[in-house]
C-alpha positions as CSV (number, residue, x, y, z in Angstrom):
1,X,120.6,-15.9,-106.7
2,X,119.2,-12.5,-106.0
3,X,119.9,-9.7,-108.7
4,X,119.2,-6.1,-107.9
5,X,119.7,-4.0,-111.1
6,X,120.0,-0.6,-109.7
7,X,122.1,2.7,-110.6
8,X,124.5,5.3,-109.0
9,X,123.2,7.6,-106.4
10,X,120.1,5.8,-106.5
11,X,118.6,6.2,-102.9
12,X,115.7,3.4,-103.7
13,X,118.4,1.2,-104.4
14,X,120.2,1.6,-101.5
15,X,117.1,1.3,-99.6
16,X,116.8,-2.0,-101.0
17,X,120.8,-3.3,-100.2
18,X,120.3,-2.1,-97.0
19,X,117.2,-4.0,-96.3
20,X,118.8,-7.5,-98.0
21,X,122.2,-6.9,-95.8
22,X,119.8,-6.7,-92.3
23,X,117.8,-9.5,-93.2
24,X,121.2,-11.6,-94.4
25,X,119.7,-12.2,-97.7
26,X,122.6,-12.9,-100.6
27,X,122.3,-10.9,-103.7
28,X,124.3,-9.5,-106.2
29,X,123.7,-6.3,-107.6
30,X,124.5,-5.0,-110.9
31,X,125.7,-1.1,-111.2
32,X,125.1,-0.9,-115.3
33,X,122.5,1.6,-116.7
34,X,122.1,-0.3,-120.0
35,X,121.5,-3.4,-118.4
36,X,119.5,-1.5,-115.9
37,X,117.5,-0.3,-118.8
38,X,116.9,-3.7,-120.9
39,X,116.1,-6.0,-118.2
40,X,113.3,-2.6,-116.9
41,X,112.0,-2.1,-120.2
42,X,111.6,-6.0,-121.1
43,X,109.0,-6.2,-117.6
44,X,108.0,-2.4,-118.0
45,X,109.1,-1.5,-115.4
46,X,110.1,2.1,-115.1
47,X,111.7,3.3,-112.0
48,X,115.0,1.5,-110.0
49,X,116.1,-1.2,-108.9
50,X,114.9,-3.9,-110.7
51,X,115.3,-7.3,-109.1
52,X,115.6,-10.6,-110.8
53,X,114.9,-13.2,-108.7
54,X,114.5,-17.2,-110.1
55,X,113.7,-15.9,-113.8
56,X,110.9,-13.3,-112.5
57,X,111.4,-9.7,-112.5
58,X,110.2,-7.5,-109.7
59,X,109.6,-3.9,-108.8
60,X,111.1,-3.2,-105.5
61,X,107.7,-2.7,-104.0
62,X,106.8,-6.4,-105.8
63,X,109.8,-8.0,-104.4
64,X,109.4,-6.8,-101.0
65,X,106.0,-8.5,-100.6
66,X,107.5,-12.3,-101.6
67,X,110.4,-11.8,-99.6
């Protein structure tokens, strides 16, 4: 399963759902700044959404390419 860590009024993030939804790809996504914030700060990442994807963590940029 798909995780997308993101935040509230995050326009990335949406960016992101809305990709996932047109390609009909399941995810769950996770709406909570401090888990937002350890999972980005364990993989140094520093901007959202963070997405978790088989025990690897990905930028959205990352992410994009292996999907």
């Amino acid at each position: 399963m798909i995780k997308i860590y993101g935040k509230t009024n995050c326009g990335r993030c949406q960016s992101l759902k809305n990709i996932l939804d047109e390609k009909k790809v399941a995810y769950e996504y996770i709406e909570d700044l401090k888990t937002l914030m350890m999972v980005a700060s364990k993989a140094r990442i520093m901007s959202a959404p963070v997405v978790e994807k088989e025990d690897k963590i990905y930028t959205m940029e990352q992410f994009l390419e292996v999907l």
